[in-house]
C-alpha positions, -999 to +999 in steps of 0.1 A: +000+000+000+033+024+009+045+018-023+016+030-045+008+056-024+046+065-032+041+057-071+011+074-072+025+108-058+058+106-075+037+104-112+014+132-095+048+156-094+057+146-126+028+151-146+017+185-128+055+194-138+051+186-173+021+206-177+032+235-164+066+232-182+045+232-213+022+253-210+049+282-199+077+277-225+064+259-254+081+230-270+105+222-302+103+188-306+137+186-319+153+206-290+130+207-260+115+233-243+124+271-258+115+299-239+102+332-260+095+365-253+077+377-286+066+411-273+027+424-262+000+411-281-030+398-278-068+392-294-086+426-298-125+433-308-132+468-325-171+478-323-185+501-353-209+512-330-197+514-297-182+554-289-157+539-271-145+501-287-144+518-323-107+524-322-079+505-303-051+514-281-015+490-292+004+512-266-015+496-236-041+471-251-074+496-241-103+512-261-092+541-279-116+564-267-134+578-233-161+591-215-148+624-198-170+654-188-202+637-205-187+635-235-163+609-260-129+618-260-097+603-280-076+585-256-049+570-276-062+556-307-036+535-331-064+519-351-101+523-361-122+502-378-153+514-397-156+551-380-136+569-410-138+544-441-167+517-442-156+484-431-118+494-439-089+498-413-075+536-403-047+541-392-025+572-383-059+587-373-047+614-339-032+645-333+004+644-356-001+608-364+008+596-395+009+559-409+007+534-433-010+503-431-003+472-454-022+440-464-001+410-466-028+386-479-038+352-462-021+329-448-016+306-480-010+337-501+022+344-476+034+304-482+029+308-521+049+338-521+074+334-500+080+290-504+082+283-463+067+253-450+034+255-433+019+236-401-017+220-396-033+250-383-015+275-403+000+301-389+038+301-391+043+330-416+024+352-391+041+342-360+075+344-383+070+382-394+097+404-372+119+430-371+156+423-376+185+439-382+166+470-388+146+458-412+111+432-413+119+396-421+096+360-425+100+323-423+122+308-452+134+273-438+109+262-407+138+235-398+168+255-399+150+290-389+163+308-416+147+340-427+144+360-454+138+396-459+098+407-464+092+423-497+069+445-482+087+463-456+095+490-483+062+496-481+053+501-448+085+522-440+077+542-472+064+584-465+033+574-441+002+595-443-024+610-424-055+584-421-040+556-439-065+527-447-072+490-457-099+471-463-110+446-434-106+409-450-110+379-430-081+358-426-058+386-440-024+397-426-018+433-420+015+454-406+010+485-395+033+515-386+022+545-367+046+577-362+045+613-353+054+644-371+065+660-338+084+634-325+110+618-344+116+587-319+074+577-313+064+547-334+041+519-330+048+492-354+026+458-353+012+427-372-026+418-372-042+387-383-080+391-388-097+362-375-136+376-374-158+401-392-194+415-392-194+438-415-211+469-402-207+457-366-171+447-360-141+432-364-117+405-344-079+405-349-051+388-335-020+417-328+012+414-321+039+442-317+074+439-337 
């Protein structure tokens, strides 16, 4: 009976230590465990309707707007959806913002173009798009992690404008890049991967920041 109580409580530590091992670090199945830090991200919601959940915050993940003094105010808003150009992305929308805002395509367009090898699930050119060596890079080899340089970063580090836009498309890739005319060091500079649409009502992307 001492010795299953014993077995039993040894395999108890083990597999609660697996789990969490997991579930914090990730694995590569050639390697073992890898710990990454990719930078803030997250899932985000934007609301055509709502006065506050129209435009989105990247700077601190919050709605872009506010109710102050009984009435909407900007906050911080990187992105709207809807507000400016029907169901189309803004960005570069505030103040001395300026931006530019870039459709990538879908997840298979990305594969097509760019040869890497994909996963079941999808989603290895998105995770794979960062910033490098001072300039934006994406998955080449998935087994040897080699890169290679994005053909669109001319683009989104081209002369940004005021109110820059792009039409909402489920399933589409997007980087953005926000800066400021008065202040030469500000930028915001992320990846979005649109995984919902209503059009009219709202849209759900997946953000990262690079």
């Amino acid at each position: 009976m001492k010795s299953l109580i014993r077995c039993l409580l040894i395999f108890g530590t083990l597999s609660t230590c697996s789990i969490g091992c997991f579930a914090q670090n990730g694995v590569d199945g050639a390697n073992g465990p890898v710990v990454e830090q990719t930078g803030k991200g997250g899932v985000a919601t934007l609301y055509a309707l709502d006065p506050l959940a129209q435009s989105f915050c990247f700077r601190d993940g919050g709605a872009g707007h506010v109710f102050q003094q009984n009435e909407v105010r900007n906050r911080c808003s990187d992105i709207n959806y809807h507000s400016y150009y029907a169901e189309q992305f803004a960005v570069g929308i505030e103040g001395a913002r300026v931006g530019a805002i870039v459709d990538l395509g879908t997840t298979e367009d990305l594969k097509k173009e760019y040869g890497y090898e994909e996963t079941v699930g999808a989603g290895q050119g998105f995770a794979s798009v960062h910033f490098e060596n001072g300039k934006l890079v994406i998955l080449k080899d998935r087994h040897s992690r080699e890169m290679q340089d994005l053909k669109e970063s001319e683009q989104i580090f081209a002369q940004p404008s005021p109110t820059a836009k792009a039409a909402v498309k489920v399933g589409h890739i997007y980087l953005a890049r926000i800066t400021d005319r008065r202040d030469a060091n500000a930028q915001v500079l992320v990846k979005l991967l649109v995984i919902s649409h209503v059009p009219g009502e709202s849209v759900t992307f997946r953000w990262q920041s690079l």
